[in-house]
GUSEKOL-564492 format. One line per 3 residues: number of its first residue (from 1); their letters; for each residue x, y, z of C-alpha. Coordinates in nm, 4 decimals. Each point is the difference from the previous one (the first is absolute). Example, Ala and Ser with C-alpha at 12.3 -4.5 7.8 and 13.67 -1.06 7.14 Angstrom:
2
1) AS) 1.2300:-0.4500:0.7800  0.1370:0.3440:-0.0660;
//
This chain:
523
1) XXX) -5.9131:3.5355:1.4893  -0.0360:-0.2298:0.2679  -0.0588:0.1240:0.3627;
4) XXX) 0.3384:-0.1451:0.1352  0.1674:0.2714:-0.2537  -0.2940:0.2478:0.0912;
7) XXX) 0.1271:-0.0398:0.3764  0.3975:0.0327:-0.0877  -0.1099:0.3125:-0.1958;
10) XXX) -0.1687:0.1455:0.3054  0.3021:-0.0976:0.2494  0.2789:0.1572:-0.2758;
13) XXX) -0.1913:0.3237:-0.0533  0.0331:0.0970:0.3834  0.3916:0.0660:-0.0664;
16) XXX) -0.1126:0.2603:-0.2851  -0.2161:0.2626:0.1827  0.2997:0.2679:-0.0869;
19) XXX) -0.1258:0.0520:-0.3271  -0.2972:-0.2252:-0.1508  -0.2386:-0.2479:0.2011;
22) XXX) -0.1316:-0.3615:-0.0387  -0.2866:-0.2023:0.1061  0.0206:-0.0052:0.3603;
25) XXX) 0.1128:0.3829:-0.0103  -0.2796:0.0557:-0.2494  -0.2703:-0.1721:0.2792;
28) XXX) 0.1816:0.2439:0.2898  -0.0237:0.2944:-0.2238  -0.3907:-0.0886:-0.0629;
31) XXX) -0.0671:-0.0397:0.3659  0.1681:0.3595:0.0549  -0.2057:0.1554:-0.2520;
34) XXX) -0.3389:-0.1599:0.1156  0.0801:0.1229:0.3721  0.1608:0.3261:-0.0774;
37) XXX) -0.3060:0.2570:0.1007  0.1261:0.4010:0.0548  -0.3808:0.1312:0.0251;
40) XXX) -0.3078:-0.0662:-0.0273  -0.3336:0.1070:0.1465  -0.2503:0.2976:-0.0532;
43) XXX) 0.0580:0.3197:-0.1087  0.0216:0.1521:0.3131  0.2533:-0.2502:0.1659;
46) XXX) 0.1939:0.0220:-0.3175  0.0373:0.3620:0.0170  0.1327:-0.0664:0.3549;
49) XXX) 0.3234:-0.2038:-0.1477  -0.2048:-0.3322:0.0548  -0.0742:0.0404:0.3994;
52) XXX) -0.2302:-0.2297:0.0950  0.1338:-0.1129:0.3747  -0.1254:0.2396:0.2464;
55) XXX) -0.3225:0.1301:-0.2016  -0.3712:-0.1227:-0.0171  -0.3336:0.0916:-0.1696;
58) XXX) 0.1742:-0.0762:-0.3684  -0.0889:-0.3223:-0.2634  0.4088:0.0219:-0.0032;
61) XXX) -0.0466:-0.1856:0.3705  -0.1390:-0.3216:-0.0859  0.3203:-0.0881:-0.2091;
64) XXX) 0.1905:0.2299:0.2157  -0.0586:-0.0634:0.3451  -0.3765:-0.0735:0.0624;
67) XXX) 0.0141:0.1197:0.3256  -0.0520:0.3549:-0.1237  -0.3811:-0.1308:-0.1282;
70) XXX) -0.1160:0.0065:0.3886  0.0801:0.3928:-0.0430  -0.3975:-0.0013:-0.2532;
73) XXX) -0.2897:0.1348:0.1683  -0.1644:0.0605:-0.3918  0.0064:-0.3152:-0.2701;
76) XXX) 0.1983:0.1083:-0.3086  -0.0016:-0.0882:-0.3848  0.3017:0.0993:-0.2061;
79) XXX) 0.1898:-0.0642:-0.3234  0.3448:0.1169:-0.1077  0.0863:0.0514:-0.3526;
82) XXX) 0.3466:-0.0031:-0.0644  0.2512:0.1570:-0.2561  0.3833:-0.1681:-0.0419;
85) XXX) 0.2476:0.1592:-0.2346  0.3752:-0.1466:-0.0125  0.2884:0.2459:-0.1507;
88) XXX) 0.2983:-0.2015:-0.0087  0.3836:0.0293:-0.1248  0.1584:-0.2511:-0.0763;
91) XXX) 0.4185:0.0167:-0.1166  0.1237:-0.2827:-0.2046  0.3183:-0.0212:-0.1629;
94) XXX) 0.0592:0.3370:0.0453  -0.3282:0.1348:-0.1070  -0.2972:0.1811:0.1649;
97) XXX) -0.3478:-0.1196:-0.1148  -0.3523:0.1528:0.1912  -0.3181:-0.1503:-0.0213;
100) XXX) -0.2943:0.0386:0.1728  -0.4155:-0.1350:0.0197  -0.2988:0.0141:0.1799;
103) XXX) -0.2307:-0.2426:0.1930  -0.3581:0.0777:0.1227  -0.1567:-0.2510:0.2692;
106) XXX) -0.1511:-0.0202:0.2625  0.1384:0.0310:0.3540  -0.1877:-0.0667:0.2558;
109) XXX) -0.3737:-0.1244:0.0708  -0.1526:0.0563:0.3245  -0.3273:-0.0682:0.2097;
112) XXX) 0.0213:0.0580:0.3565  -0.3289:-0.0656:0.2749  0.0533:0.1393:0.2843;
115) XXX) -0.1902:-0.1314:0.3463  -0.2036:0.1967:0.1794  0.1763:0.2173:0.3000;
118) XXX) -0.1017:-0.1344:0.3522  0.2157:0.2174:0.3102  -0.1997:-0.1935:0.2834;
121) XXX) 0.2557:-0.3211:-0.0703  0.3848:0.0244:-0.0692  -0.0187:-0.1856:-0.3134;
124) XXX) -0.1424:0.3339:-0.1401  0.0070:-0.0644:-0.4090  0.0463:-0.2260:-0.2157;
127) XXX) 0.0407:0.0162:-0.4389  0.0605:-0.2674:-0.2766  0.1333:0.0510:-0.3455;
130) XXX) 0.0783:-0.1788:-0.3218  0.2261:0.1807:-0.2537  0.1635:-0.0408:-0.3257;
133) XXX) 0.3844:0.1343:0.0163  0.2491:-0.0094:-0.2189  0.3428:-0.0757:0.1939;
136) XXX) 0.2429:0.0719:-0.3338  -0.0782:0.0720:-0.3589  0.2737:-0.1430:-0.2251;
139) XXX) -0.0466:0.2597:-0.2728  0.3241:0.0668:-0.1273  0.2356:0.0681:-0.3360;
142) XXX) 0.3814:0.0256:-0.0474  0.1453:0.0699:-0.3434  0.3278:-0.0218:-0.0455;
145) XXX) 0.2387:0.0524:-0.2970  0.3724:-0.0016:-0.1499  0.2949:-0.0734:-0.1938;
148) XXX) 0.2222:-0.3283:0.1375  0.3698:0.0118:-0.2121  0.0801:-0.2955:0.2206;
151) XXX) -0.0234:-0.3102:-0.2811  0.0278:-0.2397:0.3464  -0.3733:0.1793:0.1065;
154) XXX) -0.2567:-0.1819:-0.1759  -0.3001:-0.1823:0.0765  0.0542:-0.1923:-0.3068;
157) XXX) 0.3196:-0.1039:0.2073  -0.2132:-0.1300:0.2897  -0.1572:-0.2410:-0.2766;
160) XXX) 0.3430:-0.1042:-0.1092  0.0977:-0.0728:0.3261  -0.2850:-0.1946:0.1093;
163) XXX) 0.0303:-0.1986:-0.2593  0.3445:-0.1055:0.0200  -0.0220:-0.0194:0.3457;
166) XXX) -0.3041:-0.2941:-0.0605  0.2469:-0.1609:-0.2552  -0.3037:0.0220:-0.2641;
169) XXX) 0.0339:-0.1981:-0.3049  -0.1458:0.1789:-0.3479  -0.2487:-0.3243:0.0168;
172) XXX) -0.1221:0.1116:0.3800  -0.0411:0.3817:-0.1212  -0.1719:-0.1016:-0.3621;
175) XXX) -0.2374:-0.2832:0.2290  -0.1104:0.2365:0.2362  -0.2068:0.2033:-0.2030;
178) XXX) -0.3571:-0.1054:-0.0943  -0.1548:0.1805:-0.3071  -0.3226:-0.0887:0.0610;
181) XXX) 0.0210:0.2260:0.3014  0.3101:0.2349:-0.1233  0.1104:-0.1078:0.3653;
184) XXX) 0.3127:-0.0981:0.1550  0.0917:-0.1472:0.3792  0.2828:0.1937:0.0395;
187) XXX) 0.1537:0.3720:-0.0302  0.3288:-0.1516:-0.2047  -0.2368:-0.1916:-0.2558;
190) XXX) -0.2057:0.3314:-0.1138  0.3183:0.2042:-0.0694  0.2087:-0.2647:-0.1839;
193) XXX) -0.3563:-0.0323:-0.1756  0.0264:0.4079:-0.0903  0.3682:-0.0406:-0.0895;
196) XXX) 0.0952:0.2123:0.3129  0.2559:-0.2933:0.0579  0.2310:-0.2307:-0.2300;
199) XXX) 0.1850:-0.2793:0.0574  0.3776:0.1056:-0.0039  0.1175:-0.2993:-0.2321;
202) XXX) -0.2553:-0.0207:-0.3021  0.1839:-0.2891:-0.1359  -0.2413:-0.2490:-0.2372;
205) XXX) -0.3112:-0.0208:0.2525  0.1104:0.3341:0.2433  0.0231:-0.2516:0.3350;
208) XXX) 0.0851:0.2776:0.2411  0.0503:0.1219:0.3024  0.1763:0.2063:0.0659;
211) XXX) -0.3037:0.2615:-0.1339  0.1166:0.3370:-0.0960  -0.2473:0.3363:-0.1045;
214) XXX) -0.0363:0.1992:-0.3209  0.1379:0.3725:-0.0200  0.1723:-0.0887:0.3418;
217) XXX) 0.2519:0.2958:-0.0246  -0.2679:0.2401:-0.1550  -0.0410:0.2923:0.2913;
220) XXX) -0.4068:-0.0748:0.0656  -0.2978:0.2835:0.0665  -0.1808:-0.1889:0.3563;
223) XXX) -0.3034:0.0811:0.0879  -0.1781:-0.1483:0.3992  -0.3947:0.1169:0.0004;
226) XXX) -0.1545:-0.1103:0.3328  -0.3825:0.0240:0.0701  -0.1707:-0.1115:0.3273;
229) XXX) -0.3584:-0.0325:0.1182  -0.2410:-0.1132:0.2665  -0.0753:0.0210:0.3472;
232) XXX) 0.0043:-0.1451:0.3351  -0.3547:0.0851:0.1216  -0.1878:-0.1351:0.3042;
235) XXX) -0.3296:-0.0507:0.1556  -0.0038:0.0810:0.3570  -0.2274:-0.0669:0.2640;
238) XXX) 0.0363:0.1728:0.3590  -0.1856:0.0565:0.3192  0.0797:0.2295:0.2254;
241) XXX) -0.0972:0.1214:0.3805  0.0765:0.2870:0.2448  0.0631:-0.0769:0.3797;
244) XXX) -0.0568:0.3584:0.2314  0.0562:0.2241:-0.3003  0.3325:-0.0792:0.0925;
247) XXX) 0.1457:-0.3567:-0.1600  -0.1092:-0.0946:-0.3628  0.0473:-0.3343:-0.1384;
250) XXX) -0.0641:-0.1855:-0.2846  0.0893:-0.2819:-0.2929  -0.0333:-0.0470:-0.3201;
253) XXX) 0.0415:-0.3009:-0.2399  0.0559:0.0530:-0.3516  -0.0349:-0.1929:-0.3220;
256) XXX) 0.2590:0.0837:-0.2503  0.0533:-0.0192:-0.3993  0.3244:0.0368:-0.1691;
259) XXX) 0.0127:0.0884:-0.4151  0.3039:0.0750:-0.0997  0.1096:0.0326:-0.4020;
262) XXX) 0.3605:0.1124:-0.1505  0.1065:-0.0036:-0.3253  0.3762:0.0206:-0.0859;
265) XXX) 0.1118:0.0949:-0.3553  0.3797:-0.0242:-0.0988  0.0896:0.1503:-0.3569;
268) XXX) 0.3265:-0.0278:-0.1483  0.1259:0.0997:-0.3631  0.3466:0.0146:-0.1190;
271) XXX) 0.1070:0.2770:-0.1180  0.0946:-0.0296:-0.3504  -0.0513:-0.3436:0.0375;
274) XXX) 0.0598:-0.2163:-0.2915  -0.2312:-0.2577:0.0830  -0.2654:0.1025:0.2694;
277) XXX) -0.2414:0.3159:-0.0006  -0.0889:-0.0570:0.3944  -0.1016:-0.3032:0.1735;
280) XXX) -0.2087:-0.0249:0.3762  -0.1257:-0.1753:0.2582  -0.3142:0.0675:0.1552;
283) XXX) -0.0584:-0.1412:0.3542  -0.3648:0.0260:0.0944  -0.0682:-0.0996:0.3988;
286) XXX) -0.3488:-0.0119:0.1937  -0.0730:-0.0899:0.3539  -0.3122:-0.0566:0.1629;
289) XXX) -0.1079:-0.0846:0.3296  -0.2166:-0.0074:0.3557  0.1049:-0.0003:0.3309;
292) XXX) -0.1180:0.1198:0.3532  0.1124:0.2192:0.2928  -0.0931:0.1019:0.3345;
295) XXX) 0.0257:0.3108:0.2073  -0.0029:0.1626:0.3176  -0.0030:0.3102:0.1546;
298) XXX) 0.0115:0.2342:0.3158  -0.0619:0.3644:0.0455  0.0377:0.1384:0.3232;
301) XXX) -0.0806:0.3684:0.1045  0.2764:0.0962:0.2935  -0.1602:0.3448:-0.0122;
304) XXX) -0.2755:0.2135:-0.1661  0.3347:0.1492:-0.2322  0.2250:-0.3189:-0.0107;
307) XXX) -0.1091:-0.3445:-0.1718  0.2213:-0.3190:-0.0539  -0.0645:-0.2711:-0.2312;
310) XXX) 0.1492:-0.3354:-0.1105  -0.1045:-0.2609:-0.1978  0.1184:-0.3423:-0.1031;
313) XXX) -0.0628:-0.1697:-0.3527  0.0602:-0.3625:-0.0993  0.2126:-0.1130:-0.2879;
316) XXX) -0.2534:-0.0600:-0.2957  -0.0055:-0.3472:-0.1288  -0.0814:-0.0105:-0.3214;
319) XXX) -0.0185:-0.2835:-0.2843  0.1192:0.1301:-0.3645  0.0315:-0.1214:-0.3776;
322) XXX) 0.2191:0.1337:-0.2260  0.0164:0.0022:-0.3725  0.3307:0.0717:-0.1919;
325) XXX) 0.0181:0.0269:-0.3647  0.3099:0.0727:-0.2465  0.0158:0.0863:-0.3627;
328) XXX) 0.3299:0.0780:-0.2004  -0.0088:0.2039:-0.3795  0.2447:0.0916:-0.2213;
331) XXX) 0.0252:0.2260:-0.2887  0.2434:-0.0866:-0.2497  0.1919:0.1446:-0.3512;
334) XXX) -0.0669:-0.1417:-0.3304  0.3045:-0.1800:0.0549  -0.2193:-0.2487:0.2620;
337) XXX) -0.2753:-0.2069:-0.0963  -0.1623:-0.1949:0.2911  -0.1774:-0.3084:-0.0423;
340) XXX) -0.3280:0.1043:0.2015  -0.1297:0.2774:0.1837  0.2320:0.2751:0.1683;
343) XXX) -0.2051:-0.0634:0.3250  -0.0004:-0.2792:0.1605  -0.1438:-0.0569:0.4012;
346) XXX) 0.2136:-0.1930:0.2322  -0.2464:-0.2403:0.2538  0.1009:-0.1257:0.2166;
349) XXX) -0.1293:-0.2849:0.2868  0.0534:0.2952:0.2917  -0.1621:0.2834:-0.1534;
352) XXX) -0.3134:-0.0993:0.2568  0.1414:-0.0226:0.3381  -0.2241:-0.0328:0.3428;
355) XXX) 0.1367:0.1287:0.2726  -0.0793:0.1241:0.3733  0.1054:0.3777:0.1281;
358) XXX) 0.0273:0.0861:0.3465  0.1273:0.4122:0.0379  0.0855:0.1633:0.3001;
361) XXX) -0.1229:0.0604:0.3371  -0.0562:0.3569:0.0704  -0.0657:0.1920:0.3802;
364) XXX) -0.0162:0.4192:0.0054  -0.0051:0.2081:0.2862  -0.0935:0.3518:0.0090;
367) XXX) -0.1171:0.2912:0.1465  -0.2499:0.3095:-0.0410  0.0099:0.3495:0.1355;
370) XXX) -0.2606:0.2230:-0.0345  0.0124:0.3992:-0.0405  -0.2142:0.1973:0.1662;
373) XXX) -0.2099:-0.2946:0.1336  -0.0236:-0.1290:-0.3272  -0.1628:0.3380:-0.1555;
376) XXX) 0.2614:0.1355:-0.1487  0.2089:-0.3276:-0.1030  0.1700:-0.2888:0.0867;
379) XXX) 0.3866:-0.0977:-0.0935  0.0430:-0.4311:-0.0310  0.2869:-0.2079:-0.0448;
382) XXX) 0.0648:-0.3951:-0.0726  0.2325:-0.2130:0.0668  -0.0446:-0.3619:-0.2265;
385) XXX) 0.1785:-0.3098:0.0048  0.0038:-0.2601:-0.2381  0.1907:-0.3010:-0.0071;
388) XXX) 0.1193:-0.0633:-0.3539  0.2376:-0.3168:0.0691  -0.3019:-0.1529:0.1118;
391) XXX) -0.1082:-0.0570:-0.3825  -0.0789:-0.3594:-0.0886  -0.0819:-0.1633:-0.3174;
394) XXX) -0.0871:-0.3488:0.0007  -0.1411:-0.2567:-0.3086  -0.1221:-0.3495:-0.0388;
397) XXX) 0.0182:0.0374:-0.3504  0.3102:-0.2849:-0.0319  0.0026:-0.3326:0.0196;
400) XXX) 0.1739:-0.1094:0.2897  -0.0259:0.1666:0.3988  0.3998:0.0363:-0.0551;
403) XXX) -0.0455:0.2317:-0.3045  -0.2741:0.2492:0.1710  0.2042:-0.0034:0.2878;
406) XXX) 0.3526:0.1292:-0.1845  -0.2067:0.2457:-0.1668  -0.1445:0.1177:0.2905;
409) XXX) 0.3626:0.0173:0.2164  0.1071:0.1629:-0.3340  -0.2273:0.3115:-0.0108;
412) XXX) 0.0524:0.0488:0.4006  0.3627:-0.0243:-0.0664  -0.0009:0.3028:-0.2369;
415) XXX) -0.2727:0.1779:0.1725  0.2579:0.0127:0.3748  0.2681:0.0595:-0.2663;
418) XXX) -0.1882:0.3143:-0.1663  -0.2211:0.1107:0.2600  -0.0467:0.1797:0.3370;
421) XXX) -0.2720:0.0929:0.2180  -0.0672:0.3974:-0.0315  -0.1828:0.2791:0.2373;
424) XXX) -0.1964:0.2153:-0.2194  -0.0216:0.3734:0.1188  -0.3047:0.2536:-0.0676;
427) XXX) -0.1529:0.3379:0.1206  -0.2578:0.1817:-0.0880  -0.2353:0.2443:0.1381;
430) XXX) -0.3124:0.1867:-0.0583  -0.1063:0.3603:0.0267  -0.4009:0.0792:0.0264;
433) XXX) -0.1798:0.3614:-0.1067  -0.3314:-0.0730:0.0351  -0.1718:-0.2358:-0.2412;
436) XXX) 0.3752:-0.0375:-0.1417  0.2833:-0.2351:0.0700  0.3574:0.0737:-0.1485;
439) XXX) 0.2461:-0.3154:-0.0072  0.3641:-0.0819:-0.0347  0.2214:-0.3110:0.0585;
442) XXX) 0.3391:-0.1610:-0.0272  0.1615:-0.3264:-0.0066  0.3235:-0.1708:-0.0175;
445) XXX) -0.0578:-0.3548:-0.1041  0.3734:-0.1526:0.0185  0.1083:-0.2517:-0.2267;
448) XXX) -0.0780:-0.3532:0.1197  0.3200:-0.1238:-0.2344  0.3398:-0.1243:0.1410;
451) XXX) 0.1775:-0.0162:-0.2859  0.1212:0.2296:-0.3089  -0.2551:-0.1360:-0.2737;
454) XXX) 0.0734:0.0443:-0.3779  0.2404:0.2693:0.0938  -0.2041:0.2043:0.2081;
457) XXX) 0.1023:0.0708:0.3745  -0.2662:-0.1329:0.2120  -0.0398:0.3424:0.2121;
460) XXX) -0.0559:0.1598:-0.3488  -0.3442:-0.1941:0.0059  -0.0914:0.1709:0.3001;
463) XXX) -0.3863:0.1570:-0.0790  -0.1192:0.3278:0.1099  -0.3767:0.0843:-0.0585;
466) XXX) -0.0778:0.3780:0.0253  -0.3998:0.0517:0.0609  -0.2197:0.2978:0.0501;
469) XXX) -0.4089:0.0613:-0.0364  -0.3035:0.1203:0.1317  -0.3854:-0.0610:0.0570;
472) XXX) -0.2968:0.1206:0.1293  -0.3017:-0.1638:0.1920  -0.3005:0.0720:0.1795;
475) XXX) -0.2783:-0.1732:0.1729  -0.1515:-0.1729:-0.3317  0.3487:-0.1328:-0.2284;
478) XXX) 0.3528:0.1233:-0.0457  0.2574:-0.0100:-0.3088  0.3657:-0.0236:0.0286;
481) XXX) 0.2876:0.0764:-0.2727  0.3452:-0.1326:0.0547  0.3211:-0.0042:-0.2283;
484) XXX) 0.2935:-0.2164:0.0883  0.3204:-0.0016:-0.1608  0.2605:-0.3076:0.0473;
487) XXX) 0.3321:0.0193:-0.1123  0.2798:-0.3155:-0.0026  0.2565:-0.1524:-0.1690;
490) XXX) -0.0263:-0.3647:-0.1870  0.2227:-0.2513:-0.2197  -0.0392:-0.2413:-0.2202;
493) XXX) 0.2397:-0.2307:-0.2533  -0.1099:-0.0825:-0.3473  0.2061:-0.2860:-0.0660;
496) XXX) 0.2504:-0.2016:0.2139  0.3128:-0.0726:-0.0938  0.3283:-0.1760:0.1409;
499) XXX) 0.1775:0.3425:0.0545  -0.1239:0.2847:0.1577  0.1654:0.2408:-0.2060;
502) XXX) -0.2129:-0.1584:-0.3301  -0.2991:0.0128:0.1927  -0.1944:0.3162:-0.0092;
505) XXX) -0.2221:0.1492:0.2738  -0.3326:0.2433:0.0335  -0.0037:0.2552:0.2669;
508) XXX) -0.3428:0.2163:-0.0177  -0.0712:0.2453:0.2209  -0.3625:-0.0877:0.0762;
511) XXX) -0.2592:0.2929:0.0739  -0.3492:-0.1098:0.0903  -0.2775:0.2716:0.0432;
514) XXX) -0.3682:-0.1309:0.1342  -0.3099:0.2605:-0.0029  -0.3176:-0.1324:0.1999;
517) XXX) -0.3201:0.1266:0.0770  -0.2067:-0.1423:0.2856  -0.3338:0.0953:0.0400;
520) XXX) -0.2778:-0.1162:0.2358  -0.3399:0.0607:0.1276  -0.1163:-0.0964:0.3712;
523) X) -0.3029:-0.1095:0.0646;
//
C-alpha cells in the first residue's frame, strides 16, 4: 500500500459513515472516544452526578475547577479506589446476547497543602495540590451473537471483494506471503492463503479474478466479541487563592497519559458447511500517548446561601502511537488440506502510525445553594460545554507536506460532518445529619453525534448517569461511598459491504456501573 492509495482510502470512506467507517472516520471516531468524559472525580463529587463547578474543599477541584482549592483551611491526603462493572446487550441478527465484567483501579490520588489563614490582608488563603485522576476508564465488553441466512453477508465476501476490486493476480496473492514469518502485507493475501477465496476460472494455472468464497450460500453462525481497556488519567497541578472570603480563583495545568487497548474478534462458521468449520479475524488495536492541558477557574460567593462558579479548560494536546495488528484462521473439513498454517498475521507498513490529538475545549458554569446555611444541605447544578467539532488530528508521519495536510482536512471533514458541540446538564445535592452526608445526582449527557451511525439514531446515544452516596467526616479524615450508574445506546458494523441491506449492524444497550471509595486524613 502506498500512501497515495492510503489517502484515496481515507477521502472514499467519508461517503460511508451510514453503515461502516474508514481511516479518516476511524481517526474521528478515536478522537471522540479519547475526549468523551461523563464523570470523573472523588467519591463525593461523583455521588453528586459529577458537580464540580460551584463547589470547593474536594481533590475533585484541581481537575475540576481549581478554584474550589482556595475553599482549604486544613492540608488533605486522599486515595480513591474504584470498582467498574459493564452489563451490556447487545442484538445482532435478531438475537439477544448479555455479557458483563469487572475492573478494579484506582480513581483518584490526592495531596492538598493548604496556606496558612491570614484575615488582616484580603488575599486571606492560599492551597496547592498535585493529584492523580482518572478522566475515563475504557473498560468495556460487548458480545454479540447470531444466525445470518443472507449468503450475500459474509466477511469472507469482503475478502472476495477486495480482491477483485485490486485486480490481484494468483502470482500477487501466492508472493505476498513470507513463510519464514507466516506473514502477509495484505488482508486479500491471508484469506486466498486459507482458501477463504478462489479464483472463479481454475483453468490450467487458476489466473483469477474475479475471486469467489467457499460455502457462499451456506446460512453462517456470526459471532462479534469486543473487549476494551485503559484509561485517560492525568497529573494535575493547581494553586489556588481566596480574595475577602468572597472571590476564589485558581489554575491548574495538567499532564496527561492516554492507554487505550481493544481487541475485536469476528467468528464465522457455515452451517453445514461442506468445506469450512469457522474461519475469523482478529483485529487487535493499542494507543498510547501524552499530552497537556490547562485550567482555570472562578468561584464567587453572591451570598452566605448562594455561590456561582465557572471554569474554563483548554483543549488537551496530546502526541499518540498506535499499533494495529490483524490475524485471519480458518478451520476446515477433511475435504481441505492447506499448504501451511491455518493462521496467518497480516503486517502491514501502517500498523505503527504517529499522530497528534487535540480534543475539545470545555467552559462550565454553575451554581450552589445552601440549606439551612449550609447545615442541613446544599442542592448544586452544572451547566458544561464542550466543543466536539473542535477535534483535530494531525500527522507528519507521510512523506510529503501535501499528504499530512489531506489527511488532516480529511479527519476535520468527517469530524464537522459527525459532530456537534453539546451542553452537558447535572444536579446533585447533599443532605447532612451530623457526622453523615447522604448524596444523589443526575445527568443528561446528550449525544455529541449528528448523524444516524450503524443504524442507531443519534438521540438514542443520548447518556443518562443516575448517582447516589454518602460519607462521613470529622475533624481528623473522612470516607465517602458513591455508586453511579450510566446507561446509553451504541453501534457498531462488523464488516462493510457495498449494500446496506448485506451489511449487518450491532446495537448494545450499554450499562456502566462505577463504585468508589474516597478516603482521607487531614493533617
Amino acid at each position: 500500500m502506498n500512501t497515495k492509495f492510503f489517502l484515496s482510502a481515507i477521502l472514499l470512506s467519508c461517503t460511508g459513515l451510514a453503515f461502516g467507517q474508514g481511516p479518516a472516520a476511524d481517526y474521528a471516531d478515536d478522537a471522540f472516544r479519547f475526549s468523551d468524559f461523563s464523570q470523573s472525580g472523588t467519591a463525593r463529587f461523583r455521588g453528586l452526578g459529577g458537580n464540580q463547578t460551584a463547589l470547593g474543599g474536594d481533590a475533585s477541584n484541581l481537575s475540576g475547577n481549581p478554584a474550589g482549592l482556595a475553599f482549604y483551611n486544613r492540608s488533605e491526603l486522599s486515595i480513591s479506589p474504584s470498582f467498574n462493572l459493564v452489563n451490556n446487550k447487545s442484538t445482532f441478527l435478531g438475537s439477544e446476547t448479555t455479557i458483563n465484567g469487572g475492573k478494579f483501579n484506582i480513581g483518584q490520588l490526592g495531596l492538598i497543602l493548604a496556606g496558612s489563614s491570614n484575615n488582616t490582608r484580603r488575599w486571606r488563603r492560599t492551597a496547592f495540590g498535585v493529584t492523580y485522576s482518572q478522566s475515563t476508564n475504557f473498560f468495556d465488553k460487548i458480545d454479540a451473537r447470531g444466525v445470518n441466512r443472507n449468503p450475500n453477508s459474509s466477511i469472507a465476501q469482503t475478502y472476495a471483494n477486495a480482491a477483485n476490486a485490486g485486480n490481484y493476480s494468483e502470482a500477487d496473492l501466492n508472493d505476498d506471503y513470507d513463510p519464514t514469518s507466516n506473514t502477509v502485507s495484505f488482508r486479500e493475501a491471508a484469506a486466498y492463503r486459507l482458501y477463504l477465496i478462489n479464483p472463479t476460472d481454475l483453468g490450467a494455472n487458476g489466473s483469477g479474478p474475479p475471486y469467489t468464497r467457499l460455502d457462499a450460500t451456506t446460512a453462517k453462525d456470526q459471532r462479534a466479541t469486543l473487549s476494551r481497556s485503559g484509561t485517560h488519567s492525568q497529573w494535575t497541578i493547581s494553586y489556588a487563592g481566596n480574595l475577602d472570603d468572597k472571590l476564589y480563583i485558581g489554575g491548574s495545568i495538567a499532564l496527561t497519559r492516554l492507554r487505550y487497548s481493544s481487541e475485536y474478534i469476528f467468528l464465522e462458521a457455515p452451517i453445514n458447511g461442506r468445506d469450512l468449520v469457522n474461519y475469523s479475524q482478529i483485529n487487535r488495536f493499542d494507543v498510547t500517548g501524552n499530552g497537556f492541558n490547562a485550567t482555570l477557574g472562578l468561584i464567587y460567593k453572591l451570598s452566605n446561601d448562594l455561590q456561582v462558579g465557572a471554569t474554563l479548560t483548554s483543549p488537551t494536546f496530546s502526541s499518540a502511537h498506535e499499533a494495529f495488528s490483524q490475524t485471519l484462521t480458518v478451520n476446515t473439513t477433511s475435504t481441505i488440506q492447506l499448504n501451511g498454517p491455518n493462521q496467518i498475521d497480516v503486517v502491514s507498513p501502517y500498523d505503527n502510525f504517529d499522530y497528534s490529538l487535540q480534543t475539545p475545549l470545555r467552559a462550565s458554569g454553575g451554581a450552589t445553594y445552601f440549606l439551612g446555611k449550609g447545615k442541613i444541605g446544599f442542592i448544586t447544578a452544572t451547566a458544561e460545554y464542550v466543543g466536539y467539532g473542535g477535534m483535530r488530528v494531525r500527522t507528519s508521519y507521510f512523506n510529503t507536506t501535501q499528504d499530512n495536510s489531506d489527511f488532516k482536512n480529511d479527519v476535520k471533514q468527517v469530524v464537522q460532518t459527525s459532530y456537534q458541540n453539546v451542553v452537558n446538564l447535572r444536579a446533585g445535592a447533599e443532605i447532612r445529619a451530623g457526622l453523615l452526608r447522604l448524596r444523589a445526582g443526575v445527568a443528561y449527557l446528550p449525544s455529541a453525534y449528528k448523524l444516524d451511525l450503524d443504524r442507531v439514531a443519534r438521540g438514542d446515544r443520548d447518556k443518562l448517569l443516575l448517582s447516589a452516596g454518602l460519607g462521613v467526616r470529622n475533624e481528623r479524615f473522612f470516607a465517602d461511598l458513591s455508586g453511579s450508574y450510566l446507561t446509553y445506546k451504541t453501534g457498531f458494523t462488523p464488516f462493510q459491504l457495498p449494500s446496506s441491506s448485506d451489511t449487518p449492524t450491532v446495537a448494545t444497550n450499554n450499562s456502566n456501573t462505577n463504585l468508589m471509595l474516597s478516603f482521607g486524613v487531614f493533617f
